[in-house]
C-alpha positions as CSV (number, residue, x, y, z in Angstrom):
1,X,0.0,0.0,0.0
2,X,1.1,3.3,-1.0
3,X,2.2,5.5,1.9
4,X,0.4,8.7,2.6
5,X,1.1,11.7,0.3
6,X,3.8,9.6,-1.2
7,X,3.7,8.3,-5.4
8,X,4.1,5.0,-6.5
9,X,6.6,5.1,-9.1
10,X,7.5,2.0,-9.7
11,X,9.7,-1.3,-8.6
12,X,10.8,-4.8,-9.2
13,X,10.4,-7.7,-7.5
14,X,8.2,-6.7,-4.7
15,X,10.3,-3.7,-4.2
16,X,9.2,-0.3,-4.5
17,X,10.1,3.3,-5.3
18,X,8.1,6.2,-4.1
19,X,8.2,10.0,-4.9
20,X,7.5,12.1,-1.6
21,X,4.6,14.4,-3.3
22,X,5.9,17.1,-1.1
23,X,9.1,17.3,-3.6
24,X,6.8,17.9,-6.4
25,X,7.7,21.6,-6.5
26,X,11.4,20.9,-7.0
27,X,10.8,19.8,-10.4
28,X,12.0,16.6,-12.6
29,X,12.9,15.8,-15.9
30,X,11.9,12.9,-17.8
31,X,14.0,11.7,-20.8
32,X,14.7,8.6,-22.9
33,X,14.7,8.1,-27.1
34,X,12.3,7.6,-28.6
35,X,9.4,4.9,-28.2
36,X,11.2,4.0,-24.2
37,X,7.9,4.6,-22.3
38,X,7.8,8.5,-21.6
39,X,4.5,9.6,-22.4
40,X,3.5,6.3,-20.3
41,X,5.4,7.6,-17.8
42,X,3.9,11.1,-18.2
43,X,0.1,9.2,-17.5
44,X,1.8,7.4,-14.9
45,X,2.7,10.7,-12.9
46,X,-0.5,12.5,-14.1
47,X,-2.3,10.4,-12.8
48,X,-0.9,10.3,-9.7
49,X,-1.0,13.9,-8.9
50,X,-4.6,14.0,-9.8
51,X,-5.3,11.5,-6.7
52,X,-3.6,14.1,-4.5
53,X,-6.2,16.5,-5.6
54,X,-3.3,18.3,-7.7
55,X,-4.6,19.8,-10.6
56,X,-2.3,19.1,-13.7
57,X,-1.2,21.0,-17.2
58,X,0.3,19.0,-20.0
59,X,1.1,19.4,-23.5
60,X,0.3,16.8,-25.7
61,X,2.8,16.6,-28.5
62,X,1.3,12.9,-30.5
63,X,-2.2,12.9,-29.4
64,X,-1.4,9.9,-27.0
65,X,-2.7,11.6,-23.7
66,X,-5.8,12.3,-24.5
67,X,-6.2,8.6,-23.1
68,X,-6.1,9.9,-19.7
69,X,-10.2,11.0,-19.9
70,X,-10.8,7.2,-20.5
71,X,-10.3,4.1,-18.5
72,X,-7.7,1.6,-19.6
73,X,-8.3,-2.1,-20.1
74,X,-6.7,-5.3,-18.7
75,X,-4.3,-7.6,-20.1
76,X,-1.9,-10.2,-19.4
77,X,1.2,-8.1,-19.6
78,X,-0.1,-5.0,-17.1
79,X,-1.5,-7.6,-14.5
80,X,1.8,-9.0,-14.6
81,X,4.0,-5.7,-14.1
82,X,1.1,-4.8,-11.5
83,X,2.0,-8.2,-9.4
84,X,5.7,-8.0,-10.1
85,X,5.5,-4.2,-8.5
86,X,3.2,-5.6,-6.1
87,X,0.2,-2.7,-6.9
88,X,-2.2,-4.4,-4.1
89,X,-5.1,-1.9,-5.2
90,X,-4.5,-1.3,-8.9
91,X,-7.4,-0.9,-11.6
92,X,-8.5,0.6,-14.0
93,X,-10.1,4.1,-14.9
94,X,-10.9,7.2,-16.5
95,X,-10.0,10.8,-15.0
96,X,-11.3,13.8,-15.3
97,X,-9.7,15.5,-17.8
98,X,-10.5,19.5,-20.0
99,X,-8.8,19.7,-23.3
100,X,-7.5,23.0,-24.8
101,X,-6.0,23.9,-28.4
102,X,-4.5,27.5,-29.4
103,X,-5.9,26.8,-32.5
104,X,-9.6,26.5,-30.7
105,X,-10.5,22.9,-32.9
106,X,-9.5,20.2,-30.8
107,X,-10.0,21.9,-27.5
108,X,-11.2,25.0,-25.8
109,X,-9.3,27.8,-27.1
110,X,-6.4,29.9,-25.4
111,X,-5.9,33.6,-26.1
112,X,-3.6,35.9,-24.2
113,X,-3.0,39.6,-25.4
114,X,-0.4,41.1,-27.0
115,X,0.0,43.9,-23.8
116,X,0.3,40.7,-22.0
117,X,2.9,38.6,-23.4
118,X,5.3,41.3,-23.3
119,X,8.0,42.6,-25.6
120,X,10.7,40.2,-24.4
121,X,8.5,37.1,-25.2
122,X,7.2,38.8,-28.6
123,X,10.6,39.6,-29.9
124,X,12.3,35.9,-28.8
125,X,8.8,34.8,-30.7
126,X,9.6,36.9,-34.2
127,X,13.2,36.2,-33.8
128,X,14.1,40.4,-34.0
129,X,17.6,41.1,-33.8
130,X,18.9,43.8,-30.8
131,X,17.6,47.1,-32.9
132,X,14.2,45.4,-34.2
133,X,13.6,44.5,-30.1
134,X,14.2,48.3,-29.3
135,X,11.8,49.3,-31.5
136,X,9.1,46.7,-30.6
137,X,10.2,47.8,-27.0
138,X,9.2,51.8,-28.0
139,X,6.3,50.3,-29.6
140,X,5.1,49.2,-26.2
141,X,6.4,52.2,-24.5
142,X,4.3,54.7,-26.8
143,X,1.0,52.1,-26.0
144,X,1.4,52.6,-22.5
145,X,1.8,56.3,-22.8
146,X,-1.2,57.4,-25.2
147,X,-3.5,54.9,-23.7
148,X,-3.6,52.7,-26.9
149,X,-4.8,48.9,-25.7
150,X,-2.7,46.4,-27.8
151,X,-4.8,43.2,-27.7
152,X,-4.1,41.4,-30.9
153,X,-2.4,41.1,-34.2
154,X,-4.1,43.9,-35.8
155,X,-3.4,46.4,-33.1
156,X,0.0,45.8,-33.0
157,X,0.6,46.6,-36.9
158,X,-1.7,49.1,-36.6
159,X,0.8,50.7,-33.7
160,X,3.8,49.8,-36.1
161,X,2.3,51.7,-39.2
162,X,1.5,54.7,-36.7
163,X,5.1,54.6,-35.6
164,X,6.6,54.7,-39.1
165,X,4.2,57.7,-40.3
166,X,5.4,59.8,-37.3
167,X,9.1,58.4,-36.7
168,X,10.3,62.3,-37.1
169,X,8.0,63.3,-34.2
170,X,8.4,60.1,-31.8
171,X,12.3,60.3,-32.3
172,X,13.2,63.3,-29.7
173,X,11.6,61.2,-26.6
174,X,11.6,57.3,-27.8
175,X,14.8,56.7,-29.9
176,X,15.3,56.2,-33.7
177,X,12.4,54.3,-35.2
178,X,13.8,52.9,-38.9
179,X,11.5,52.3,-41.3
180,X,13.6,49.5,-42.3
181,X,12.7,47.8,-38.1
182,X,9.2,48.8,-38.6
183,X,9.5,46.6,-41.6
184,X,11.0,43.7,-40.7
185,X,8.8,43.2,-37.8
186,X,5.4,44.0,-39.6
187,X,6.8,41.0,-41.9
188,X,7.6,38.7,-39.2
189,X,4.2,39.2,-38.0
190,X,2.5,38.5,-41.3
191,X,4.2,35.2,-41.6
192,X,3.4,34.2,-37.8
193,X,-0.1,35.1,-38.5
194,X,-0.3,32.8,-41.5
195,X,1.1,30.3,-38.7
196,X,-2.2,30.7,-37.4
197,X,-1.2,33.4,-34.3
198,X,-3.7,35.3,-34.7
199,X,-5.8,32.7,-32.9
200,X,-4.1,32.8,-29.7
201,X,-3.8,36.8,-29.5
202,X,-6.6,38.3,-28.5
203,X,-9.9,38.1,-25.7
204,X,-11.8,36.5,-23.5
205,X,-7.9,35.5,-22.2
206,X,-7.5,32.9,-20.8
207,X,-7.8,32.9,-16.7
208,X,-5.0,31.1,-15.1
209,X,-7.5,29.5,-12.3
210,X,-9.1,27.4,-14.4
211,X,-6.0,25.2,-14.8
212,X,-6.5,24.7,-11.5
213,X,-9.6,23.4,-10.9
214,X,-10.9,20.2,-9.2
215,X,-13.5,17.7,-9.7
216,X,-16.5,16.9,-7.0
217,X,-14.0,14.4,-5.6
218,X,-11.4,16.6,-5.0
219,X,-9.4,15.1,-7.2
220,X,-7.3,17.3,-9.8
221,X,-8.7,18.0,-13.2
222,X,-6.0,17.1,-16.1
223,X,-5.6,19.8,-18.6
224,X,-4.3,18.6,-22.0
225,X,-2.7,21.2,-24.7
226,X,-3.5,19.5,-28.0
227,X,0.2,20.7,-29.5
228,X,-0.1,18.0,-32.3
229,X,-0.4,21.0,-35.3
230,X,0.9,23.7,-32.9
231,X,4.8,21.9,-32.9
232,X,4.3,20.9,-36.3
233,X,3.5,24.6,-38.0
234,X,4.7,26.6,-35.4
235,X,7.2,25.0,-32.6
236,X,8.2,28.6,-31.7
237,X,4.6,29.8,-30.4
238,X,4.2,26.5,-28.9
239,X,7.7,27.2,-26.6
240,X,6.4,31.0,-26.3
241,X,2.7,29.5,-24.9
242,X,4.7,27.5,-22.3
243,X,6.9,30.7,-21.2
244,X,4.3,32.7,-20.5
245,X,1.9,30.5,-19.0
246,X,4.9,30.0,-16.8
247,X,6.2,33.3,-16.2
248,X,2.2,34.3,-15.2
249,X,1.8,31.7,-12.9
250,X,4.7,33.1,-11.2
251,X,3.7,36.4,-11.3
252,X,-0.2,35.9,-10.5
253,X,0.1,33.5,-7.7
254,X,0.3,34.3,-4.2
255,X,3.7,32.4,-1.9
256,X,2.6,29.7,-0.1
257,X,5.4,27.8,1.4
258,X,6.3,24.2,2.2
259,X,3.2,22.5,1.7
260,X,2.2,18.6,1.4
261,X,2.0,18.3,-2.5
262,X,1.9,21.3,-5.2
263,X,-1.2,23.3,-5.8
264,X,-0.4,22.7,-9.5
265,X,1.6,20.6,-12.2
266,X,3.2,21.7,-15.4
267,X,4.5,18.9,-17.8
268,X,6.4,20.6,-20.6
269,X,6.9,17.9,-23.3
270,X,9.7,19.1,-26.7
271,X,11.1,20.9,-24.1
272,X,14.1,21.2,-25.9
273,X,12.3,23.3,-28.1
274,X,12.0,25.9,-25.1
275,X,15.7,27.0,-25.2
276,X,16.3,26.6,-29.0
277,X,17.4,29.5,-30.1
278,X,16.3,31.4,-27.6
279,X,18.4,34.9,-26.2
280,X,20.3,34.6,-23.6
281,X,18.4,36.9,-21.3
282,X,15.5,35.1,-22.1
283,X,17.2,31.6,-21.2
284,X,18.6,33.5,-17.8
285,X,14.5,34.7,-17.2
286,X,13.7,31.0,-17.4
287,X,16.6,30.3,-15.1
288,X,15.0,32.8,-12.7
289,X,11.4,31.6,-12.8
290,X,11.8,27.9,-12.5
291,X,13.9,28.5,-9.2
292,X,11.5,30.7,-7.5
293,X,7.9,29.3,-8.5
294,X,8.5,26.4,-6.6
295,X,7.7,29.1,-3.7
296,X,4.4,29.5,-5.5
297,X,3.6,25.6,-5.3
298,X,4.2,24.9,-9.1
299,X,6.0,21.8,-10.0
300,X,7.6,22.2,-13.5
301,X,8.5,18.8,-15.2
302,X,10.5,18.8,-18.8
303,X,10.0,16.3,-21.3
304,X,13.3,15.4,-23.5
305,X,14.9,13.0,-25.4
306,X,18.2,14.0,-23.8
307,X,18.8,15.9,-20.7
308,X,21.7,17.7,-22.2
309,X,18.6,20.0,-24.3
310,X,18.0,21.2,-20.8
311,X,20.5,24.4,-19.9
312,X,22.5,23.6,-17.0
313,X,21.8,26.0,-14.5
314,X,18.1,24.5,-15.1
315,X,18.6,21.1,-15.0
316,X,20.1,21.6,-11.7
317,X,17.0,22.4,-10.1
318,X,15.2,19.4,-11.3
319,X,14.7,17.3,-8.3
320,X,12.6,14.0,-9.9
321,X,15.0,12.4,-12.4
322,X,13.2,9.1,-14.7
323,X,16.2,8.4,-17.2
324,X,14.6,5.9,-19.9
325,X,16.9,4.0,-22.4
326,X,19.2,5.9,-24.7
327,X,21.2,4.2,-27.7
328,X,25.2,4.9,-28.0
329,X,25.8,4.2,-32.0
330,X,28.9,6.9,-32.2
331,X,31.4,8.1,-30.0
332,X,29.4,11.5,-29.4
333,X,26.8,9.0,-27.8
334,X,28.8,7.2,-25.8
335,X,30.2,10.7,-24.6
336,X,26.4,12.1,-24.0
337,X,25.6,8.7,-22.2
338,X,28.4,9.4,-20.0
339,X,27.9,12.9,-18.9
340,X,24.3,11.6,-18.0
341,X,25.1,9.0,-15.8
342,X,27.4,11.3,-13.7
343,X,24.3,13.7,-13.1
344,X,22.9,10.9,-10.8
345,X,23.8,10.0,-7.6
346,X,26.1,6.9,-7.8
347,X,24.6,3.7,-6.8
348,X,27.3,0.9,-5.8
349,X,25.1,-1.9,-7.3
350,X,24.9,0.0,-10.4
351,X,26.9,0.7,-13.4
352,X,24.6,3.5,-14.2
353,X,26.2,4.2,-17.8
354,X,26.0,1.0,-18.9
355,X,22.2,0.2,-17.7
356,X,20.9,3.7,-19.7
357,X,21.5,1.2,-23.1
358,X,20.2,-1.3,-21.7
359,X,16.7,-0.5,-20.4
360,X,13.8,-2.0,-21.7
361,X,10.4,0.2,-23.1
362,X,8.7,1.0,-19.3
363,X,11.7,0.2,-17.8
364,X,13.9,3.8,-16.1
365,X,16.8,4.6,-13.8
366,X,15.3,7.1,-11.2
367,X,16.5,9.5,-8.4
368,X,14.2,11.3,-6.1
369,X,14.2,13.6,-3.7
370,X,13.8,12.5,0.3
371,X,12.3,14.2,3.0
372,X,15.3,16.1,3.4
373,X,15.6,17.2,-0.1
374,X,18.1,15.6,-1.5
375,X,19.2,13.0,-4.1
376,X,18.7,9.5,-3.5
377,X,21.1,6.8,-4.8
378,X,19.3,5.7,-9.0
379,X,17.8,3.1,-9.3
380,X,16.8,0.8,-11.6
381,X,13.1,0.1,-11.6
382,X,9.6,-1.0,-13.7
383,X,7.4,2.0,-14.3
384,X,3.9,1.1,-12.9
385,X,1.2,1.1,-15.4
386,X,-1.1,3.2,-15.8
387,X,-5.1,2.9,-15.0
388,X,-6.1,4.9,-17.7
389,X,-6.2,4.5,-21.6
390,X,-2.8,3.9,-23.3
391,X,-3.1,6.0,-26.6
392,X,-5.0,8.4,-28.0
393,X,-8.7,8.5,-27.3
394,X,-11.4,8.7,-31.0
395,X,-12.7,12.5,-32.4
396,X,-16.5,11.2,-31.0
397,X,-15.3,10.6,-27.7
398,X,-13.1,13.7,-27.4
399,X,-16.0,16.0,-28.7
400,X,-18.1,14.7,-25.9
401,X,-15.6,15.5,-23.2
402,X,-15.4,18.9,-24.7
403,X,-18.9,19.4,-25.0
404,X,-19.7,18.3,-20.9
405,X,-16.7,20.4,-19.3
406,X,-17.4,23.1,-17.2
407,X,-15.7,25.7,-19.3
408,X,-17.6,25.0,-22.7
409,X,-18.8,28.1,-24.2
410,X,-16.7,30.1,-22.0
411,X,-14.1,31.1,-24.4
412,X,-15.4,29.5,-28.0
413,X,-16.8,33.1,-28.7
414,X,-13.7,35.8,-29.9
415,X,-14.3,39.3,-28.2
416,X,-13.0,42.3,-30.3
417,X,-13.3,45.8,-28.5
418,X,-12.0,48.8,-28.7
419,X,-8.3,49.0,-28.6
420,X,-5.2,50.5,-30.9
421,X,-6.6,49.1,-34.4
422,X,-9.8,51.1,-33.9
423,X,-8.7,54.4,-32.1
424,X,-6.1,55.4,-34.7
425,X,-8.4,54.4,-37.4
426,X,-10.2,57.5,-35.8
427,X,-8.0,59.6,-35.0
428,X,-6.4,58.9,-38.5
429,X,-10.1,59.7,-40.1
430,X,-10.4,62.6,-37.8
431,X,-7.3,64.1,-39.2
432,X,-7.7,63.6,-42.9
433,X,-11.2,65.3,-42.1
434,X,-9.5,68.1,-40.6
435,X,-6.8,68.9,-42.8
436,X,-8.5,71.8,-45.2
437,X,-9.3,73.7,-42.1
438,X,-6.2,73.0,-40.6
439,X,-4.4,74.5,-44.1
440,X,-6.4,77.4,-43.5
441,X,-5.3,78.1,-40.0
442,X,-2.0,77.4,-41.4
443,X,-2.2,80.2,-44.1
444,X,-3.8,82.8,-41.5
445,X,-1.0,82.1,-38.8
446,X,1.8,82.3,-41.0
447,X,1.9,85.7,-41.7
448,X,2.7,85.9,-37.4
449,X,5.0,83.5,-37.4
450,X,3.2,81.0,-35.2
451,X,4.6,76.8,-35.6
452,X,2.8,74.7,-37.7
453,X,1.5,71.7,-35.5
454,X,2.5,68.5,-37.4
455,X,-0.3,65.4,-38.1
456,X,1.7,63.6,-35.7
457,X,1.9,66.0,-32.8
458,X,-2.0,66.4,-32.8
459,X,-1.9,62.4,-32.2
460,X,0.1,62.5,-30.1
461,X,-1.9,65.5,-28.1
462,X,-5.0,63.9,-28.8
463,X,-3.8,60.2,-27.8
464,X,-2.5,61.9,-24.5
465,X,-6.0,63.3,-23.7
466,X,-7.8,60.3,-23.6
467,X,-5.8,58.3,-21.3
468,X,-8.1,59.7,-18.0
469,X,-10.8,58.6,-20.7
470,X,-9.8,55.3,-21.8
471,X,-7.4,53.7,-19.7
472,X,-6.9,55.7,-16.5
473,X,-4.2,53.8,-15.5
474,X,-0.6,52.4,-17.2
475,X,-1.3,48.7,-19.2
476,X,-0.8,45.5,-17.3
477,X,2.7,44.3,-18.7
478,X,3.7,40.3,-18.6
479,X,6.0,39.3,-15.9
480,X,8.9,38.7,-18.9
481,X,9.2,42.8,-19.4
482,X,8.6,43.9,-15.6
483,X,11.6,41.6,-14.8
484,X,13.2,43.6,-17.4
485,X,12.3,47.0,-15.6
486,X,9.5,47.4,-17.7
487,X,6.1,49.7,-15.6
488,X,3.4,47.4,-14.9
């Protein structure tokens, strides 16, 4: 029997491995090549956590989890690795489980804004070099100044195009603003929006608490990210998606200490695809998050074929550690194979480089935490199986899950109010209307020497007026620019 507030892992011959559940916030990492038993693995853990009443997050990269929402059937070969693990209580079943899609087709949709990703995020998103960040940093500068709300695709170029007609006038107070910038970026949006962006930018946002809700049990309700076309047409917005839902959670979520399991779960599968390519300052942001969210109760858990795609100063912090088999065919391998093994903690009964190519599919070496916090000695262990379905549930069944979860209809319906598409579309209309009367002025004031006021400076003016109007207060910025010094 499982102790309390302790997860069954796995074991061998009557012996058992358990994770203490109060560890959970200090992370984990499960890796392994390809077909070795992680997303099983992934279920495996899932699962467990949901029992705790933990709600969980994952991101579904093949489809496969979507098995979670139903039970799993019997056969020879789990009964067997039940017994051999001696699981006294196991069977099967389905969990409660709410499926989302950025995209909005295979799950309820997720939007954030463009004010609320940030410009650090944005730029690492449209790959800008240093001067095209600048100027996508003034962009959100001059926002936040003249009360302009930037929400979604369209407000952002429409900002862009503003900034380009009245570069002369914006220059004295927010830097140089090239046309040749402005450019670039309004392309890199058009061909993120053709990666189908402009679904995930834009309102009702999504609100963080409804990741973490539970059922009537009290048992945590999975949420699975169907990433299946998201990694496929555009892996860069799927690592964005997972940076910010990260860096809000850290931001929105109040401290709360050592506690007896998380209050929530992240499992970031490709997470190689996190770090590739990324900036620096962006890598050192992640750095800074994943140490201190574990203060918040979130348990972050990376998904990799290799844990050398994790940075180092991350993969430090990752307490849980379920290594599943790698191959060595070249040299380079054998090296990578190496430098693995010394990561655990050595185990006298084990030569721990040698059993990584030997492991069979379910099979993992695994370190956990104690009570104390630290490492345990690998070991070598069966994965338990899971109660739930292994592999992917069928379209009928997933539409019904959609259509009974609580959140259905919440977020189907796309909101598009009044932000910085639509006011300078006005104030642009204004101005075009007011332009004979404004060369007559012109004509009668000249003769006393008075300054012409440019187009741009009676945006500016007019932009300025209506931020007691509109706004009344500086927009919220994501957590990636206030880290940055950016106003929130």
């Amino acid at each position: 029997m499982t102790p309390a507030n302790n997860i069954l892992l796995g074991g061998e011959n009557v012996r058992q491995l358990f994770m203490n559940a109060a560890m959970g916030n200090r992370h984990g990492i499960i890796s392994g090549a390809t077909g070795t038993g992680k997303t099983v693995t992934l279920q495996v853990l899932a699962e467990a956590f949901f029992g705790l009443g933990v709600p969980v997050f994952m991101a579904d990269i093949k489809g496969d989890l979507s098995g979670l929402g139903n039970a799993g059937s019997m056969n020879e070969h789990i009964a067997s690795r039940a017994q051999n693990i001696a699981m006294e209580h196991y069977q099967n079943h389905a969990n409660p489980v709410v499926f989302w899609d950025l995209f909005g087709q295979s799950g309820h949709p997720i939007r954030t804004t463009i004010s609320d990703m940030g410009p650090l995020l944005l730029s690492s998103l449209l790959e800008l070099n240093d001067t095209q960040t600048g100027v996508l940093y003034s962009g959100f500068k001059i926002a936040d100044d003249h009360g302009l709300l930037l929400l979604d695709l369209k407000d952002l170029r429409s900002l862009l195009s503003w900034m380009g007609d009245n570069a002369r006038e914006l220059k004295s107070e927010y830097g140089n603003i090239s046309p040749a910038s402005i450019g670039a970026i309004q392309r890199r949006l058009l061909v993120l929006e053709q990666q189908g962006a402009e679904h995930f930018f834009g309102e009702p946002a999504l609100q963080l608490e409804d990741l973490g809700k539970s059922d009537f049990s009290g048992n945590g309700v999975i949420s699975i990210l169907d990433a299946t076309e998201l990694v496929n047409k555009s892996p860069r917005l799927y690592a964005t998606f997972l940076l910010w839902l990260l860096s809000e959670l850290y931001e929105n979520l109040p401290e709360v200490g050592d506690t007896q399991h998380p209050r929530l779960v992240l499992f970031f599968d490709e997470a190689h695809l996190l770090f590739n390519r990324a900036p620096m300052v962006l890598v050192d942001k992640i750095e800074q998050i994943t140490r201190l969210i574990r203060s918040k109760g979130v348990g972050v858990f990376f998904i990799s074929q290799n844990p050398t795609d994790i940075p180092e100063d991350i993969l430090g912090q990752l307490g849980l550690r379920i290594q599943h088999a790698l191959r060595a065919y070249t040299p380079k391998d054998r090296k990578t194979i190496r430098s693995i093994a010394a990561t655990f903690r050595a185990n006298p009964d084990l030569d721990t480089e040698r059993v990584i190519g030997e492991l069979a599919t379910g099979e993992a070496l695994v370190s956990v935490l104690d009570g104390k916090g630290s490492p345990t000695p690998v070991q070598r262990i069966l994965l338990c199986p899971p109660a739930s379905q292994i592999g992917p549930v069928d379209a009928t069944r997933r539409r019904e899950m959609i259509e009974r979860s609580p959140f259905n209809g919440k977020y189907d319906q796309g909101i598009d109010r009044e932000s910085a598409y639509e006011l300078l579309k006005k104030r642009a209309a204004m101005a075009a209307e007011q332009q004979p009367e404004t060369r007559r002025r012109q004509a009668r004031s000249a003769s006393r020497g008075s300054r012409r006021q440019s187009v741009g400076e009676a945006l500016i003016k007019s932009a300025a007026r209506s931020i007691g109007s509109q706004i009344g207060r500086q927009l919220i910025r994501g957590i990636m620019g206030s880290l940055l010094g950016g106003r929130r």
